[in-house]
C-alpha positions as a Markdown table, in Angstrom:
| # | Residue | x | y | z |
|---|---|---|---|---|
| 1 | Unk | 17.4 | -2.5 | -14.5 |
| 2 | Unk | 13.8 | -4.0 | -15.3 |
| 3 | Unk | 11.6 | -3.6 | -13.2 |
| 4 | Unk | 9.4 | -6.5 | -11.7 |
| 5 | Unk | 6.3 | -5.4 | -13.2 |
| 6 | Unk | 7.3 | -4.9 | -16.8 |
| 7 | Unk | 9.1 | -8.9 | -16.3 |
| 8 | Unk | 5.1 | -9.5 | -15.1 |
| 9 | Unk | 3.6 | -8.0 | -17.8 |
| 10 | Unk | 5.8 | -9.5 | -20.7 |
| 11 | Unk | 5.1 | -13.1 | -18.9 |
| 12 | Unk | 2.0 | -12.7 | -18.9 |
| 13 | Unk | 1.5 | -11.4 | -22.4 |
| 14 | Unk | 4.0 | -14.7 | -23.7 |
| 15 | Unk | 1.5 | -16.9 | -21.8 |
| 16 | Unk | -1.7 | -15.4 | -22.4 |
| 17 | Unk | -2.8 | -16.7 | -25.4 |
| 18 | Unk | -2.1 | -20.4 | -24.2 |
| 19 | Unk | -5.2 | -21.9 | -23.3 |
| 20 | Unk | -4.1 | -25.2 | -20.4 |
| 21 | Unk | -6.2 | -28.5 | -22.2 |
| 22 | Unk | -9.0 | -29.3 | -19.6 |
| 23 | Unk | -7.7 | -33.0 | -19.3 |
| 24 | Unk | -4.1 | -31.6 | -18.2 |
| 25 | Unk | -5.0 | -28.9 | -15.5 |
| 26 | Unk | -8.1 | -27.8 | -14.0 |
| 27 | Unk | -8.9 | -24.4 | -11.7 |
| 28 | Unk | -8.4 | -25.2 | -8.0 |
| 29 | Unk | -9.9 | -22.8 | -5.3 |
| 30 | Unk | -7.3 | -21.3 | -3.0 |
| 31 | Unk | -7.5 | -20.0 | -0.1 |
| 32 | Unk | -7.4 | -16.4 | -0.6 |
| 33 | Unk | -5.9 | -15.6 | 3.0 |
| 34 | Unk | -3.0 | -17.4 | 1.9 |
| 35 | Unk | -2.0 | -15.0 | -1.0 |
| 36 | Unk | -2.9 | -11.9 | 0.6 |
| 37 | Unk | -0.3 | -10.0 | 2.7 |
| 38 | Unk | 3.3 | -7.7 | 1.5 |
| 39 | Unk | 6.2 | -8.7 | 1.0 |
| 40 | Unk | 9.8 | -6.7 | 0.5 |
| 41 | Unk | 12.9 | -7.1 | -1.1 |
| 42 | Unk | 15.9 | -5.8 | -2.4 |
| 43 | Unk | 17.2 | -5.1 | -5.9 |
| 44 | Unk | 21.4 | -5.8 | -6.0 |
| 45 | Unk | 21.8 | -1.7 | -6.7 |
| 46 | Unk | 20.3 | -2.0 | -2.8 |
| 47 | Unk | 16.9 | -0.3 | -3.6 |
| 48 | Unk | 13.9 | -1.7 | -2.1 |
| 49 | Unk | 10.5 | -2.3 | -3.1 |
| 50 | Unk | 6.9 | -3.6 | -1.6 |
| 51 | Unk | 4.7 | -6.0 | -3.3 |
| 52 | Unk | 1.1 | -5.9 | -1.7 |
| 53 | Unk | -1.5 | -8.2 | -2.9 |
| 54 | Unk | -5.0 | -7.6 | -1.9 |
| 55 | Unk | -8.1 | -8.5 | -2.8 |
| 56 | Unk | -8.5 | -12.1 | -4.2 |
| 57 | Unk | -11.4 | -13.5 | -5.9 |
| 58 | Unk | -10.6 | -15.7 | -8.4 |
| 59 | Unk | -8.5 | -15.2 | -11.2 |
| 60 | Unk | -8.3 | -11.2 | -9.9 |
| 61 | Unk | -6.8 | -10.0 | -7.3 |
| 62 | Unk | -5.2 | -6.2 | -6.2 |
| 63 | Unk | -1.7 | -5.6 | -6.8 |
| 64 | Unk | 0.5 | -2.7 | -5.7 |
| 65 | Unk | 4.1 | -2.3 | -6.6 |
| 66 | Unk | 6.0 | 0.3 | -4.7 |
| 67 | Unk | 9.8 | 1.3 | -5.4 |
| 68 | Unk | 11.3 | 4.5 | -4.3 |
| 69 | Unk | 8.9 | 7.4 | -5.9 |
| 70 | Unk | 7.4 | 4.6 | -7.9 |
| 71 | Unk | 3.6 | 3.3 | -7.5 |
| 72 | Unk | 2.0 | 0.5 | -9.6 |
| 73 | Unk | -1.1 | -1.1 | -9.5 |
């Protein structure tokens, strides 16, 4: 099975290069607080994982992917 950073990754290199036209969407400001936090789930093989987010200024923010022995940031 795939895991859900290599889906990120190839998502985000398909969509990378496409620049949004400044008359169609704009940058907002977000409340950072809102984004921030962990979250858990389950893959259907019954393996769980931890998504942490951390962080967030902008367009950056900290990311760590945990699954099994597994650690990504």
């Amino acid at each position: 099975m795939t895991d859900v950073m290599s889906v990120l990754a190839s998502s985000y290199q398909s969509t990378s290069l496409a620049t949004p036209s400044k008359s169609k969407s704009k940058y907002v400001a977000v409340d950072p607080k809102l984004y921030q936090g962990t979250w858990t789930g389950k893959y259907a093989n019954d393996k769980s994982f931890t998504i942490h987010i951390s962080e967030i200024s902008g367009f950056h923010a900290k990311v760590r992917y945990q699954s099994g022995g597994t650690v990504k940031f």
